[in-house]
N, C-alpha and C positions, 0 to 999 in steps of 0.2 A: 254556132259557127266554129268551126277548128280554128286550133291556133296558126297556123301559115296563114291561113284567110286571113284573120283579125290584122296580123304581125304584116301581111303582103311581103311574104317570101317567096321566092321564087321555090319551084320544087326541084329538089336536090338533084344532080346531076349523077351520071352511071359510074360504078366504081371502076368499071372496066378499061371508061374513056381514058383515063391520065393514069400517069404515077405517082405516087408520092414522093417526095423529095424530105428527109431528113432539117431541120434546124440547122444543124451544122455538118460540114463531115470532119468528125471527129476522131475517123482514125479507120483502121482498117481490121480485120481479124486475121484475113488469112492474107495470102499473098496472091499476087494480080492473078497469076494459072485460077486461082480460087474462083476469082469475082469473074474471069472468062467461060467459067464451067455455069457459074450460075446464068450467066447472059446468053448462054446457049439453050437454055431451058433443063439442063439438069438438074437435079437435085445437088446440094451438095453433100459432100463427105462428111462433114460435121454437125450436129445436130443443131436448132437454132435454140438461141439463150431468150427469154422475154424478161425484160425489164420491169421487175417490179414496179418499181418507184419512179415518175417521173420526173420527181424531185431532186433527185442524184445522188438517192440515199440506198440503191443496191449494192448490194457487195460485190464486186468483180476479181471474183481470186484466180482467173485463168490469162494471161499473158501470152500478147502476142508473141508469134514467135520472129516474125521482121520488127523491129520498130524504125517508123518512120514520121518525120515530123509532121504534123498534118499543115495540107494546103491552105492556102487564105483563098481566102474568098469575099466576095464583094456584092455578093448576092443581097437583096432584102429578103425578109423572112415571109415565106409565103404559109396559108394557112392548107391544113392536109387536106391534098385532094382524092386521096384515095388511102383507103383501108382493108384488112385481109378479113378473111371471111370469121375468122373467128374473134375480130375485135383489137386487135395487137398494133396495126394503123403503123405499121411496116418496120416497128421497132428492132424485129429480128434480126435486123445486119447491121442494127449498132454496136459497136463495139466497146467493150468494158475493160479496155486497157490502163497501164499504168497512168500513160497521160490524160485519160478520163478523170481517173482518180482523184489525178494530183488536181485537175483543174477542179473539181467538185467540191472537195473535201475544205478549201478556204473558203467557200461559197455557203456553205451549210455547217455553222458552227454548231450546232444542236447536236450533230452526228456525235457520240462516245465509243462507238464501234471499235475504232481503231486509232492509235495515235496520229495526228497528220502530218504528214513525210514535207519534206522538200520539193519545191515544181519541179516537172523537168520541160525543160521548153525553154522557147525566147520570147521578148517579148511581144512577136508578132501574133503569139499564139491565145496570147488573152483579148483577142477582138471579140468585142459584142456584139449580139445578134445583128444588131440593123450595119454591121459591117465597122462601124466606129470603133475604136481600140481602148480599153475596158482599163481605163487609168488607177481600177482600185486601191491597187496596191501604191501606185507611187501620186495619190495624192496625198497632200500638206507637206509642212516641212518636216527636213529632218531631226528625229532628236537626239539632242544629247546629252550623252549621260554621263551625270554629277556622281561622280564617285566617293564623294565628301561629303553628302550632304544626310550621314545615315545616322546622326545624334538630330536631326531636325525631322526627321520620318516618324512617325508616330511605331509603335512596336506592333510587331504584326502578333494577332490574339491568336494562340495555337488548340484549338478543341485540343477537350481532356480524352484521353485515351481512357475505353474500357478496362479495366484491371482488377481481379479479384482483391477484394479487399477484406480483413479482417473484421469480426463482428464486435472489437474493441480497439482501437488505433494503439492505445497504450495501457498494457494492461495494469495492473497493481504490484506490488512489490511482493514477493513471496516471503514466507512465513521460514526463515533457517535460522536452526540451533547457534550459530558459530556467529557472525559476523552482520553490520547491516548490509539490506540487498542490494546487490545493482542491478543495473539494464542488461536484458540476452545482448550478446555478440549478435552481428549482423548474418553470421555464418547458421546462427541455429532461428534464424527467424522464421523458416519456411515452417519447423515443426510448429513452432507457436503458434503458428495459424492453422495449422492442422488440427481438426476437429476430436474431442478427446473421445475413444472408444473403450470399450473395456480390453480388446488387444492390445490397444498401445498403450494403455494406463499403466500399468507397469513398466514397460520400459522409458517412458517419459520418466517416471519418480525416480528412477536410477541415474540416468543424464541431468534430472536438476539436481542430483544430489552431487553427484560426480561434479556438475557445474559450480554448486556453492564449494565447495572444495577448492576448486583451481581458483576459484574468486578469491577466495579469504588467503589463501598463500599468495595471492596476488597484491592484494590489501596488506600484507606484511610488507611485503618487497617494497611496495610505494611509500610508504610510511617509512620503511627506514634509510631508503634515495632520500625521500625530504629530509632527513632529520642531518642525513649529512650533507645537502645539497647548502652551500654558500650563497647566501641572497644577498651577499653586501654589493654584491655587482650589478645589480639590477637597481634601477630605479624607480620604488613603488609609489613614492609621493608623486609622481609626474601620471596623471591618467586623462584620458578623451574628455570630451565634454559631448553636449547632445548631438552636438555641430562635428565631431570628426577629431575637433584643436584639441593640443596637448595642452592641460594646466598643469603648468611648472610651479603653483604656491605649492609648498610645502606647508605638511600636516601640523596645526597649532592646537595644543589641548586648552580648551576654555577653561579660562579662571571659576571661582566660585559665583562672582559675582556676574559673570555675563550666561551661566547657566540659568541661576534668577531670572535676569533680565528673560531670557529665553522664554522662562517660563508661565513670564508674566505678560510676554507677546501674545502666550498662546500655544506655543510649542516649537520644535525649529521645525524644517523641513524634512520630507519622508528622506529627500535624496542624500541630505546633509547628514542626516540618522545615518544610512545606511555605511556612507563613507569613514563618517568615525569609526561607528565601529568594526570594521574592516580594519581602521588603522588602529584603534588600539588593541587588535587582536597581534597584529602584526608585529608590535611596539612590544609587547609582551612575552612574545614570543622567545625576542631578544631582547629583552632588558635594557642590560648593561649597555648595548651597542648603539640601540637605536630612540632609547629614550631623550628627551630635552633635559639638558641642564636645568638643574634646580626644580625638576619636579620629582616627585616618590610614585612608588609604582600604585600605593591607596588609592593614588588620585586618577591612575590611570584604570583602574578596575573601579572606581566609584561610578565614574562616566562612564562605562562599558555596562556598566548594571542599570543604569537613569536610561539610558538608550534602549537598551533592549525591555523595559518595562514600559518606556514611551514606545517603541516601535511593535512587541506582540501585544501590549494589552496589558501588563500584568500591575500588580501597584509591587511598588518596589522590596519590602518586606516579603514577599513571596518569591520576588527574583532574586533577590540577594541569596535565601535560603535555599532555591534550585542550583543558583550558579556556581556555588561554595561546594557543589557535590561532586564536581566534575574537573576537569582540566580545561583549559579558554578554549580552545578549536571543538574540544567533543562537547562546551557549553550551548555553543552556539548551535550543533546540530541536535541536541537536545529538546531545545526552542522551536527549532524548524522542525520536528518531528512533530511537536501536538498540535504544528496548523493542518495535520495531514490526517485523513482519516484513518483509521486501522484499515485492515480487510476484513470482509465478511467471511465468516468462518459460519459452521453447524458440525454437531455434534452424532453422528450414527446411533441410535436406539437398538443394541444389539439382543435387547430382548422380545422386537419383533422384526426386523431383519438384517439384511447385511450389508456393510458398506459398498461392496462390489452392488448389490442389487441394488441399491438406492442411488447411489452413482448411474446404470445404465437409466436407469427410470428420470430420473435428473435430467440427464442430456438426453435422453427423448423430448424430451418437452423445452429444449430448448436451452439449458442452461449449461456455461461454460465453466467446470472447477476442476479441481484436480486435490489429492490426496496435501498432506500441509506439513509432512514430514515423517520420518523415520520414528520420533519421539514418541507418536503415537497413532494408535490403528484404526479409531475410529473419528477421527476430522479430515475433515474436507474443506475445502478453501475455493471459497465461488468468486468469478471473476467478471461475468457477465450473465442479468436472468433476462428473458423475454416474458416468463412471470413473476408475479411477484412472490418471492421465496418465503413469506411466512402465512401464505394462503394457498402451497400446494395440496392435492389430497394429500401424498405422503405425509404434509406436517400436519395436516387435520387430524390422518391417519395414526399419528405420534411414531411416526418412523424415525424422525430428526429433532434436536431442539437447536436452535436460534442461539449459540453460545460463544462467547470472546474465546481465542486459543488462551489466553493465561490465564482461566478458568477450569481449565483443564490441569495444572501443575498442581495445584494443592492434593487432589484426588488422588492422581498418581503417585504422588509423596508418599499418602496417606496408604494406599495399595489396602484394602479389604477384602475380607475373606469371604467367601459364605459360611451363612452359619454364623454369624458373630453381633453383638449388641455396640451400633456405634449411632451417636451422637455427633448432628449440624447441629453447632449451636447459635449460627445466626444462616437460617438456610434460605430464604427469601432471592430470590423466584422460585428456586429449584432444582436449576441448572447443574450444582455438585452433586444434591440430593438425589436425582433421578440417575445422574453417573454412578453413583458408589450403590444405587438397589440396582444396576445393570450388572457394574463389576459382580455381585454377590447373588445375582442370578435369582433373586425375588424372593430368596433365600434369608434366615436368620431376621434383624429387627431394627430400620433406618429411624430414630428419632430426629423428626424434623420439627428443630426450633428455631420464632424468630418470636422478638420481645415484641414487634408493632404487628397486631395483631390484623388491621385492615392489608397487611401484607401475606396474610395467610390464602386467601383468596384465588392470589394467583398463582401459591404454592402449591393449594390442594388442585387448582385446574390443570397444571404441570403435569402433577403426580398421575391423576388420573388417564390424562393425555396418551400420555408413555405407557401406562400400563403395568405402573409399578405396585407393588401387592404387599410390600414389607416395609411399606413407612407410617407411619403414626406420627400425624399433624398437630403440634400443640405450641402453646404463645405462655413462655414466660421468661422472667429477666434472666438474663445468663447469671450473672452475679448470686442468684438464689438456686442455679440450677443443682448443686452438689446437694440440699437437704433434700429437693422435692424427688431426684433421683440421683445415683451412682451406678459404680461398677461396669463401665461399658469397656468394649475392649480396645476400642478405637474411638477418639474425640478430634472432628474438626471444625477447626475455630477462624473463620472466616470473619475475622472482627469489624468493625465499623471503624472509618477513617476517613480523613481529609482528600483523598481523590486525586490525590495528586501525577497519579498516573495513568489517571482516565481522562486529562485536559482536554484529549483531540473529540474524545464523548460530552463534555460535562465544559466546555469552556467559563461556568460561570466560577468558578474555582478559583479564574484567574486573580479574581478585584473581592473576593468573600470570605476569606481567608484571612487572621490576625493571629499574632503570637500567642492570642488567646486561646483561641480553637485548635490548637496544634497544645498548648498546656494540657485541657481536659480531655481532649480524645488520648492524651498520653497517658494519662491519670485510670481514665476508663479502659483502656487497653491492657491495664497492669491487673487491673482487679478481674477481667473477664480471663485472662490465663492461668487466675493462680487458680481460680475457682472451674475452669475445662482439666486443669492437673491434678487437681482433686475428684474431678470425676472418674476418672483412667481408674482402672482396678491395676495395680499393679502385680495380680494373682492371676493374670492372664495368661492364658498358655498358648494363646494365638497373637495377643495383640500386647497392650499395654501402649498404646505409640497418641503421641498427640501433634495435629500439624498446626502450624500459626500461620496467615499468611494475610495480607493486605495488600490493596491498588494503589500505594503510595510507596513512594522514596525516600519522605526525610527517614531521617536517620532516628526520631526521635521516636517514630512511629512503631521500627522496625527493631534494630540491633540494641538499643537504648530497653527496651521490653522484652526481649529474650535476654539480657543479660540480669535485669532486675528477678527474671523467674528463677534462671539458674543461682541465685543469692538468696533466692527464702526460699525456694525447694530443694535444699539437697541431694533430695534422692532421684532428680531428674537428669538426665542428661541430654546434649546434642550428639546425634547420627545424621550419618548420611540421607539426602532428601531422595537419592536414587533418580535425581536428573542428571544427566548429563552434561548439557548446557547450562547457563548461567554465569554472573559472574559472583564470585567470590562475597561475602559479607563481609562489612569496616572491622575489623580488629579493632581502632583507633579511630579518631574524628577529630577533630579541631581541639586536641587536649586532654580530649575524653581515651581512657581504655577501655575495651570488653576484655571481658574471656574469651582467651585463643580459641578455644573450638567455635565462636561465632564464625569462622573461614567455614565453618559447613552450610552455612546458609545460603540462598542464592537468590542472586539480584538481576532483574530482566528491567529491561529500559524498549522505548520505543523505536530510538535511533539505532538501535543495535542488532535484536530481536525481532524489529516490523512486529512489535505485540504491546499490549498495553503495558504500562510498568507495575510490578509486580514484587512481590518479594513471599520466600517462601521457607519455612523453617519445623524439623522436623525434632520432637524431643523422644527420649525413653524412660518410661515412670519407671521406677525400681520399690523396691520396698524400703519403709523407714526400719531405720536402725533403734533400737532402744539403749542403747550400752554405747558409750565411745570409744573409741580403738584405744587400749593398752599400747602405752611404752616397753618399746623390747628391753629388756635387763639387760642385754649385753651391749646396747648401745649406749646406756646410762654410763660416764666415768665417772669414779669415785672422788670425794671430794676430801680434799689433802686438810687437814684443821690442824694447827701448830700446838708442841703441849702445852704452851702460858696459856693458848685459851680454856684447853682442858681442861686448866686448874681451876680457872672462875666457875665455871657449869657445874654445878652440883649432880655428885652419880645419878640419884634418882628425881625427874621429873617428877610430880603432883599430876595426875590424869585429871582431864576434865568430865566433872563427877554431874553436868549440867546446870538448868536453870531452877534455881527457888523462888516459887511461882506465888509466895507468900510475901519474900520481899519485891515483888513486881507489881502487889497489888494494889498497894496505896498511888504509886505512879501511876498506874493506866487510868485510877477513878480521880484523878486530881486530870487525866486528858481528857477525861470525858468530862468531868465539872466544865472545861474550857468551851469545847466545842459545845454544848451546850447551851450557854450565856451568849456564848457569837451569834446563834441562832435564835436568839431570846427568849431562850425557854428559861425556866427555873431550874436548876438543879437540884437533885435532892439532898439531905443533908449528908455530912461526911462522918464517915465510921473513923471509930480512933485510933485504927491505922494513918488516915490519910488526915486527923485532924494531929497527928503528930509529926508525921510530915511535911505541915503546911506552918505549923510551930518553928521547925527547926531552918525552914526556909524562910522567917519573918527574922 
């Protein structure tokens, strides 16, 4: 059975009999001449439009050229009785004017098409179908709006915008000769993000250099603003609290006895720490001005030392002994340097290729460095890896070694020749060793020594690594090394030390450390240079040069043991180390003098450098003298003797005609009777020399 049967519809009536009539009339397109051409049966002028969408979602970009309001109407909605042959059900003369639009467009919020304009109409024009007037718009009440109430509105959440972002937000501090680093300016931030190529490699290293430059003349200017800038005017005891309030107590320095107390609570608080010392830097600063009656400034640097040993960690014998090295402001960034890591640095292997090519090979594969200074040609300073940098092929490959920048200064001090016999005398990992058979091009004879032999291991893995062909691997104590060999032309002495400048690597430094272990590694330190000074040939016609150098800062380590070497070596002296940078070595210490040429040595710190702390010192062996330098004669004045003395002096002196070894002999065997008896031997008996001299002594 079809469906009209089932359904008892009637069958559809002829398209021919009626017309269709429109939902609404909604407007016109052309003007009446128009619609009387079409009611005559012509065609008209214009082509007809078909309405997409019945929904009200066609676009209607062409505009009446009358506009008129359209008419109301009272009609109900009849269903279409008639349709065109092709299906369209007489939509062709509706019109898609502006007042279509506007009436559509708030009816169908879905639309994006187009922004929705303003009505244009009244409101007679918003009648609904069934003829009723379409109150959308002005149903409920009106509102109003609280212009006040925008601390009670919750914050409107703004998506993050897409923006190219760096593949390190903040990078690391850079590695400069002169001054410690600061942060780029906001002007050169686009280059820092700039991916590092081998075009622009070079010219980047010239703008950071150019930049540390204008930084460190900067760094002077502010430094000497502060030093004349007048703080009395300012109120430094009054600061915030967590809450916003200003605390007006002023700064009180604890007694001895509520330190105790402190101590025996448990410790004070981090925040408490922090504000002391703050204020007794500040207090110190100016003395005179700002200290409390009836306290001494001991008392205020005792607390400043208890604090900062409670606050980094340290036990106070090891603070006391860093903080005495420096001035109070550069103590303190001293301190804050070894909680910071160094940067990673590697070392170029220029005897299998080159840093330009291991640089592009680098950043292929992802890794962000850049060259580490003018000081020297083969570091590189990595700032971000996507791999891990001690398991590239290049490092399998032994292109790079894994090396601290201040690992690098003693090397270059040292500067080797090819062709030449030089001597590590504590060479362990390998890192100098495999630099100085680079420098010397695999050429002449690298003796690589270190006394702990299980350290050899990862010496000879280095060596082999790199590619090095002129070192010879061997484990004995330095202190014996002058019998078992000499004569090299060059010796470097990389001695063993207290760490003191490798804290940010080695934090256990901080609390293991006693007065004790700073005595013997001094003691040891003294003996391992005289016996590297003794190795130096000073018949060298290339070399003769010996370097010292150590990861430490006391003083006792460093300037305290090159000046004991220059007082039992004679024949050595200090030169120039041929860095540039650095600062200056102690002349003086807490009471102690050196010899003035210690000012050639040089002293590298973390705060200062962005490198570990370092010290570096370069000697020149000379040859021993046999004869001591003659008195010139014409500097000798003659000396005036009056004649009454003349007259006592007899003309002729008696020459000394020596010893009579006959009358000596009965004494020495009456010494040896003694020594003898002491040690309970018997003596033998005494000849009549010595038993008449033991007569005349009864």
């Amino acid at each position: 059975m079809g469906r009209r049967a089932k359904n008892k519809q009637a069958p559809p009536e002829s398209l021919d009999s009626k017309t269709w009539t429109s939902k609404k009339q909604l407007g016109k397109r052309k003007a009446d001449a128009d619609n009387e051409g079409q009611d005559d049966g012509k065609p008209s002028p214009r082509p007809t439009k078909r309405v997409k969408d019945l929904n009200g979602k066609g676009k209607g970009k062409e505009k009446a050229s009358t506009k008129e309001k359209p008419q109301k109407t009272s009609k109900k909605k009849k269903a279409p009785e008639h349709a065109d042959e092709d299906g369209s059900e007489g939509w062709e003369d509706v019109e898609d004017d502006e007042e279509l639009q506007a009436h559509s467009r708030p009816m169908f919020n879905e639309s994006d098409e187009e922004e929705p304009g303003a009505f244009v109409g009244g409101l007679d024009d918003l009648e609904s179908d069934e003829g009723e007037e379409n109150d959308e718009y002005l149903e409920g009440e009106a509102q109003e709006f609280d212009f006040g109430s925008d601390d009670e509105e919750e914050e409107v959440q703004v998506a993050p915008t897409k923006s190219k972002k760096s593949k390190q937000a903040e990078r690391p501090k850079k590695i400069i000769p002169t001054q410690s680093d600061q942060s780029s300016s906001d002007s050169d931030e686009e280059e820092e993000y700039e991916r590092v190529t081998m075009k622009n490699m070079a010219a980047r290293s010239q703008k950071l250099e150019a930049r540390a430059v204008a930084e460190a003349e900067l760094d002077i200017a502010e430094a000497q603003a502060a030093a004349e800038e007048d703080d009395d005017d300012v109120d430094m005891d009054a600061e915030e609290d967590a809450n916003g309030d200003m605390n007006i107590e002023p700064f009180r320095l604890p007694t001895a006895e509520e330190r105790e107390k402190e101590k025996a609570s448990g410790g004070p608080d981090v925040h408490l720490v922090q504000r002391r010392m703050r204020e007794c830097v500040r207090v110190l600063a100016k003395f005179s001005k700002r200290a409390e009656k009836g306290r001494a400034r001991s008392e205020y640097i005792d607390q400043l030392v208890a604090d900062i040993a409670s606050y980094y960690g340290y036990n106070e014998f090891l603070a006391e002994k860093l903080f005495l090295l420096f001035p109070v402001n550069e103590a303190i960034e001293f301190f804050e340097a070894n909680e910071v890591p160094r940067p990673v640095t590697i070392r170029t292997n220029t005897l299998k290729t080159r840093r330009r090519d291991l640089a592009q090979g680098l950043v292929n594969r992802g890794v962000n460095l850049e060259p580490i200074g003018k000081w020297t040609n083969v570091g590189l300073q990595v700032f971000e890896s996507n791999v891990p940098i001690g398991a590239t092929p290049e490092y399998l490959a032994g292109h790079y070694m894994l090396q601290a920048a201040s690992s690098f200064l003693p090397v270059i001090a040292l500067s080797p020749e090819p062709n030449e016999r030089v001597l590590d005398m504590a060479s362990a990992p390998g890192g100098k060793t495999t630099h100085m058979a680079a420098l010397m091009q695999n050429t002449g004879v690298v003796f690589a020594n270190d006394a702990n032999k299980a350290r050899t291991k990862s010496l000879t893995a280095n060596v082999h690594r790199l590619g090095c062909k002129n070192v010879i691997v061997c484990s004995y104590d330095g202190r014996e090394f002058p019998k078992v060999m000499g004569g090299f032309d060059r010796v470097l002495l990389d001695a063993p030390c207290s760490g003191t400048g490798v804290i940010s690597k080695d934090p256990s430094v901080k609390i293991n450390k006693s007065e004790r272990d700073f005595t013997l590694l001094s003691h040891l330190q003294k003996q391992l240079i005289l016996c590297a000074i003794d190795s130096v040939s000073p018949e060298s016609k290339t070399g003769g040069y010996l370097v010292y150098s150590t990861c430490s800062v006391t003083v006792e380590e460093n300037e305290a043991v090159v000046d004991y070497a220059l007082r039992k070596r004679p024949n050595v002296k200090l030169v120039d180390t041929g860095l540039q940078f650095g600062r200056e070595g102690f002349t003086s210490y807490r009471g102690k003098t050196f010899n003035p040429s210690v000012h050639l040595t040089r002293r590298f710190y973390p705060h200062v450098h962005n490198m570990d702390g370092f010290y570096v010192a370069k000697f020149k062996v000379e040859k021993r003298s046999k004869t001591l330098p003659k008195a010139d004669a014409e500097e000798s004045e003659p000396v005036i003797v009056d004649d009454a003395f003349k007259a006592d002096v007899p003309e002729e002196t008696p020459k000394f005609q020596g010893f009579d070894e006959s009358e000596d002999a009965p004494y020495l065997e009456e010494a040896k009777r003694k020594r003898m008896k002491a040690k309970g031997l018997r003596p033998p008996p005494r000849s009549k020399a010595a038993a008449k001299l033991a007569e005349e002594k009864a």
